[in-house]
N, C-alpha and C positions, 0 to 999 in steps of 0.2 A: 640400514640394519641388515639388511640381507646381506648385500652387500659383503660385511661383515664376518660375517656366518660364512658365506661361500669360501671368504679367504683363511677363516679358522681351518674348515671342514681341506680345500686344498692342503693348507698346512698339516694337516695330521694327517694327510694322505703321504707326505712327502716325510714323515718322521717314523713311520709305519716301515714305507719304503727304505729308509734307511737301517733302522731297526731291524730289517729282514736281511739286510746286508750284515748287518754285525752278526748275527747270528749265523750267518753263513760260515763267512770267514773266522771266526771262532771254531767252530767243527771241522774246519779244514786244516785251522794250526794244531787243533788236538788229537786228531785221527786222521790227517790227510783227507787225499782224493780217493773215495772208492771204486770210480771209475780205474785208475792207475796203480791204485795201491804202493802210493810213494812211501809210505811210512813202513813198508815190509810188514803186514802185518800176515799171519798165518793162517791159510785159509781151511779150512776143514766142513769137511759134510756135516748136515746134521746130526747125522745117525751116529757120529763118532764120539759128538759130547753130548747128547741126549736119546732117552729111549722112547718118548713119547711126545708129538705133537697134538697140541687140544687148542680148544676155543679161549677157556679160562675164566677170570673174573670178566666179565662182562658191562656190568653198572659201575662207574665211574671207577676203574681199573687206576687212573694215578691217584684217589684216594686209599691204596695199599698199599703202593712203593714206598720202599723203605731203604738207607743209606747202605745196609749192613744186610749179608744174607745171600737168598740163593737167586743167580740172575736169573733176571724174567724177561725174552724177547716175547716181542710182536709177533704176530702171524707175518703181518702188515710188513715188517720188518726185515722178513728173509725175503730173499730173491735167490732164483737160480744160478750159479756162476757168475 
């Protein structure tokens, strides 16, 4: 029975792992590399499309996102250059 268990438990270790590769490479076909910025995208300061950075919603913050509306980054999100 352990036995068992151990090789489920490996198994979903390795479907996990996989599953983090799709999801990789899915972000990569839809917005490229941001290291490289293969996909040309346009880079601009903060300060050019917004006036204010804050903390925000707080508690469970993807219980507000919504399809439609005004984008909401991350703090988490931006990086310098």
């Amino acid at each position: 029975v352990l036995s068992n268990c151990e090789n489920l438990i490996q198994k979903r270790k390795e479907s996990i792992a996989l599953l983090d590769e799709l999801l990789k490479s899915t972000f990569l076909e839809m917005f490229g590399d941001p290291a490289i910025n293969n996909k040309g995208w346009e880079l601009k300061a903060g300060s050019e499309f917004c006036s204010q950075i804050s903390v925000g919603v707080v508690v469970r913050p993807a219980s507000h996102y919504v399809d439609k509306g005004v984008i909401a980054l991350r703090s988490l999100n931006i990086k310098p250059n």
